[in-house]
C-alpha positions as CSV (number, residue, x, y, z in Angstrom):
1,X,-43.8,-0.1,35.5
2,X,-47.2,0.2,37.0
3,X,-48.4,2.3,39.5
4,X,-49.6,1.2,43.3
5,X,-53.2,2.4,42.2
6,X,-53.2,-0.1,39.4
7,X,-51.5,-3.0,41.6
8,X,-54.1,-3.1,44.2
9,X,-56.8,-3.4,41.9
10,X,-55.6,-6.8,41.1
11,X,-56.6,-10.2,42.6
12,X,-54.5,-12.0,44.5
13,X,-54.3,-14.8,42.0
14,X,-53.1,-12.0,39.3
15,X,-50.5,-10.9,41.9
16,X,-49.2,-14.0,42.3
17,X,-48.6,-14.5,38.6
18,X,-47.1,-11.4,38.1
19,X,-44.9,-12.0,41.0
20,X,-43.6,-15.3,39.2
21,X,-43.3,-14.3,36.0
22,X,-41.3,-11.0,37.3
23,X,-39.0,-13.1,39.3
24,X,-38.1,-15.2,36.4
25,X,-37.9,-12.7,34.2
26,X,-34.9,-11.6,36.9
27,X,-33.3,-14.4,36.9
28,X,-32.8,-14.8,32.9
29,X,-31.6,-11.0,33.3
30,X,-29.0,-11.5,36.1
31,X,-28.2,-14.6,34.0
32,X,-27.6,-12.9,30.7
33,X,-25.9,-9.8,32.7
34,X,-23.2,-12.2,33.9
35,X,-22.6,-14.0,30.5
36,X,-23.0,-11.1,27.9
37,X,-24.1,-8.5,29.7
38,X,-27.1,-6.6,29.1
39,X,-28.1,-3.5,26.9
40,X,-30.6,-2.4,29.3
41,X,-29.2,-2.7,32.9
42,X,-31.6,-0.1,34.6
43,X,-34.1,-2.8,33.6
44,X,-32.9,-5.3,36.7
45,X,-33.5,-2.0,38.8
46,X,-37.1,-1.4,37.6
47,X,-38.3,-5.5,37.7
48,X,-37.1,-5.3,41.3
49,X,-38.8,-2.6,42.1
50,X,-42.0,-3.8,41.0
51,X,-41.7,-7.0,42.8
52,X,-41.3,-5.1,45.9
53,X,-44.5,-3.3,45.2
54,X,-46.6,-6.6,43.8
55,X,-45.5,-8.3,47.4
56,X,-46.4,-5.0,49.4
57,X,-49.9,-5.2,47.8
58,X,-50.0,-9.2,48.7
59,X,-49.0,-7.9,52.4
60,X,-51.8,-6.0,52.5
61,X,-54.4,-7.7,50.8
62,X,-53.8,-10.6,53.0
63,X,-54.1,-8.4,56.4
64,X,-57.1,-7.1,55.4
């Protein structure tokens, strides 16, 4: 997890790719969750999380 002081110091090319790889990186969770389950589940939690933040960050970067 990185902190909002750290995400807004990115570019909004970096956020972008962050965003996708996170988002993919959810879906192969949720996947595996549903099919073996998974040994880490807080993980799901913490990836959304940090999508949320990365897409604040884009918010504001892009009303600036």
């Amino acid at each position: 997890m990185e902190n909002m002081k750290d995400l807004r110091a990115l570019d909004a090319k970096s956020i972008n790719g962050k965003l996708a790889k996170l988002k993919k990186e959810i879906f192969d969770l949720k996947i595996l969750a549903a099919t073996t389950g998974l040994e880490k589940p807080h993980r799901l939690k913490d990836l959304k999380k940090t999508v949320s933040r990365l897409m604040t960050v884009a918010t504001e970067k892009s009303k600036k």
